[in-house]
N, C-alpha and C positions, 0 to 999 in steps of 0.2 A: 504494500500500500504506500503512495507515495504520500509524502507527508508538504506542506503549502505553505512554503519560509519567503513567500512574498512580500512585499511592505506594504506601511498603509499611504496613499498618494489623492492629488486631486480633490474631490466631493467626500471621499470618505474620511480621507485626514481634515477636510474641515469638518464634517458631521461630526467626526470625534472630539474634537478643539471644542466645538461649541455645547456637545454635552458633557463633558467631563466637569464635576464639580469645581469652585472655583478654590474649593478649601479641601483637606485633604478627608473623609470621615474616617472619625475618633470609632475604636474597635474600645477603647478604655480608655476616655477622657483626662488627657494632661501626662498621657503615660504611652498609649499606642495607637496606631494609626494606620488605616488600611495600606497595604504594601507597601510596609516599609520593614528597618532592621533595628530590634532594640538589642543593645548588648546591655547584659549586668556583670561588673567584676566587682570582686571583695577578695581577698585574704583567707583562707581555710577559717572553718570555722563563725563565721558571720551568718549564715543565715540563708545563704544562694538559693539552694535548693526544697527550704520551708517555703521563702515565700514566693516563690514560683510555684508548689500546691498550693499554697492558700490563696494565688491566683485562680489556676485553674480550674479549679471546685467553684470562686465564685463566678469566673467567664461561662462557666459552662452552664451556670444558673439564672448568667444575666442580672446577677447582681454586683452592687457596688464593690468593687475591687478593692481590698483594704477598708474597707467600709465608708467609705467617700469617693471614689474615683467610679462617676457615672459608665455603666454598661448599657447601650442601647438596645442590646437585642443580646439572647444567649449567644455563644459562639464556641463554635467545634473544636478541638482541641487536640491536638497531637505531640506527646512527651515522650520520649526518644531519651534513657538515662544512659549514658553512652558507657560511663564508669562503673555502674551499682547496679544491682538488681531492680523490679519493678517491687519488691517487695518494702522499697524505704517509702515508697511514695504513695505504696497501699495502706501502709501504716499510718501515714501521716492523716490520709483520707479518712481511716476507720476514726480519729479523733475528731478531725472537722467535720465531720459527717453529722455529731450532736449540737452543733453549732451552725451546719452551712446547708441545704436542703440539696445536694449536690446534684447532677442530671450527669449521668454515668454513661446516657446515649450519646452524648456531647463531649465523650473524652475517649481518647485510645491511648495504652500504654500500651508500647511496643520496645520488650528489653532483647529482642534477637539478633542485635548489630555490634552488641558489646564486641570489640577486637576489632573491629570492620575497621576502613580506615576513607573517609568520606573522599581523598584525592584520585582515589585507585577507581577507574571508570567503573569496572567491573560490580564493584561494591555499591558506586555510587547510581549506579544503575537499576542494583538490585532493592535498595532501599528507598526509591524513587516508585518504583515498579509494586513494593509494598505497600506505601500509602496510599496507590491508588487506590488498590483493591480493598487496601482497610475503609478509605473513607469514600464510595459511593454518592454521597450527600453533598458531598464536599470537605472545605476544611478552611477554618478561617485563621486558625495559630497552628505553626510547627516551633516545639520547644525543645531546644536541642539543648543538654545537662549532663556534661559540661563541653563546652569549644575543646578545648585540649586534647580531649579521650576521644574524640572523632578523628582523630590524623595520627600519624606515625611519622617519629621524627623531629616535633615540638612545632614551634609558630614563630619562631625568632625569626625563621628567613623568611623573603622576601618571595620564593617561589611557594614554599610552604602556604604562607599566607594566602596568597592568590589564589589556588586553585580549591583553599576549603569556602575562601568567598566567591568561587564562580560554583559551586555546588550550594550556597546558599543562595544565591541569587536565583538558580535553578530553581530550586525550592518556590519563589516568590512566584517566578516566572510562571511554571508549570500548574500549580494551584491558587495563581489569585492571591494567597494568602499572607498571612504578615508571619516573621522569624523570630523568637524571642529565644536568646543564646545565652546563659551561665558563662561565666568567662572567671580564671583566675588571675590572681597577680601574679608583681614581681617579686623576686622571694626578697623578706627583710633585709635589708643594711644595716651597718651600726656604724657609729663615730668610732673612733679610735678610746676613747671613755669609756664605749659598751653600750651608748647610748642611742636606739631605734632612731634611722633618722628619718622623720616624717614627711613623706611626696603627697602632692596637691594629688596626684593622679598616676599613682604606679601600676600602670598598662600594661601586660607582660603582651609581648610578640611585634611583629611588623606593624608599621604607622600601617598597612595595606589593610588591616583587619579594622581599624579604628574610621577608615577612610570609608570601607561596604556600610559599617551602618551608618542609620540615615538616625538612632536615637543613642545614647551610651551613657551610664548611670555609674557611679562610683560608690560602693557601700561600704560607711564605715559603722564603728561602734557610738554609740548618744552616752552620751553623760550616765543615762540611767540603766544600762546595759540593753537598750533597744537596738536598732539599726536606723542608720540616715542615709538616703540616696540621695546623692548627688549632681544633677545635672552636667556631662562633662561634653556633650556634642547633645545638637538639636538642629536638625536641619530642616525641619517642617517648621517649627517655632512656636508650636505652641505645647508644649513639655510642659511640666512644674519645675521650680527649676530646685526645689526640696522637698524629699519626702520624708518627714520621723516617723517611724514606727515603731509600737509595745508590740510587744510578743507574749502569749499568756502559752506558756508549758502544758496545761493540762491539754489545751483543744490544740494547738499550733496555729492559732488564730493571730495572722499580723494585721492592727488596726494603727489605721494613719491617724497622729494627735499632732500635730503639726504642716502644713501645708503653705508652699511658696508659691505665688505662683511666677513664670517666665518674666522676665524685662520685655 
């Protein structure tokens, strides 16, 4: 079957110009945005991969994300744990479940890619090839946890980099949908003292990975052992440009108590 990699030209590239929204639609208002890329990195231990369920429980319910950040419509959902089992994120579910009213039709965990390596066609073919079939419906978020455990070989270079963002790009391409990536740091430094020395924004990998997405959020630790995203790239513009959030242990419930919004 031949496949139609013609462009769009003439009457139909204007038809498209003049109905395309003029603003981009919010998939979760001040936070993601239909086809685009949000990267989250933090530090081991912070938090990455809670509140990414305690997203996707509320995405998939169509409710307010963090308990503030408007969901306009349920949205399908695809978590891909690239390093762990599906079992961390089952867990998490069975707690927020007493808390969150969850729609389980509107989420696919899929842990059969662990080792796979997203550069290698072969692979990246086959796990392409799987979401289709998984999601029939559609799919309005692929949540890829974490960047690093998708590739072989790490993200510092420059080739590296590149071709795990043209396999997410794929991703946007191929399903309409938006990319929400876990991403870690760089590892600690210390002064010559011993003493941690504190970066605005310690990105581990190529600028090439900072450059694909279109949103990038830095999280650290709050004063009261919460978590605060930080706006570090926004190329749509309308981001928050801080998020604080409490985290309650019993449910894994992260609820926003602080809210900035963009300049």
């Amino acid at each position: 079957m031949s496949i139609n990699r013609r462009g769009v030209t003439g009457l139909f590239l204007k038809e498209e110009i003049n109905t395309t929204p003029p603003e981009r639609i919010p998939l979760v208002e001040g936070l993601l945005y239909e086809h685009s890329v949000l990267m989250t990195t933090a530090d081991p231990a912070i938090g990455k991969s809670i509140i990414m369920a305690c997203a996707i429980a509320q995405m998939s319910a169509g409710l307010p994300v963090f308990g503030y950040l408007n969901v306009p419509r349920p949205l399908r959902c695809y978590y891909i744990p690239f390093e762990r089992g599906r079992h961390e994120i089952e867990e998490r579910f069975r707690l927020l479940a007493t808390v969150i009213p969850i729609n389980y039709d509107y989420i696919v965990i899929n842990d059969n890619f662990i080792g796979m390596d997203v550069t290698n066609p072969t692979h990246a073919d086959e796990i392409v090839a799987t979401i289709k079939e998984d999601t029939p419906l559609g799919l309005d978020v692929f949540l890829g946890d974490p960047m690093y455990a998708a590739v072989r070989g790490g993200l510092s270079t420059d080739e590296k980099a590149s071709q795990v963002t043209a396999f997410s790009a794929r991703i946007v391409h191929e399903f309409g949908c938006s990319n929400w990536w876990n991403h870690h740091n760089v590892k600690q430094t210390y002064a010559n003292d011993g003493t941690p020395i504190s970066k605005s924004d310690p990105f581990y990998g190529s600028i090439w990975l900072k450059a694909h997405a279109t949103a990038a959020y830095y999280m650290g630790r709050s004063e009261n052992g919460g978590t605060i995203m930080e706006v570090k790239k926004d190329s749509i513009g309308s981001l928050l440009s801080k998020i604080v959030l409490d985290y309650d242990e019993d449910t894994h419930l992260c609820r926003a108590v602080n809210l900035q919004e963009s300049g």
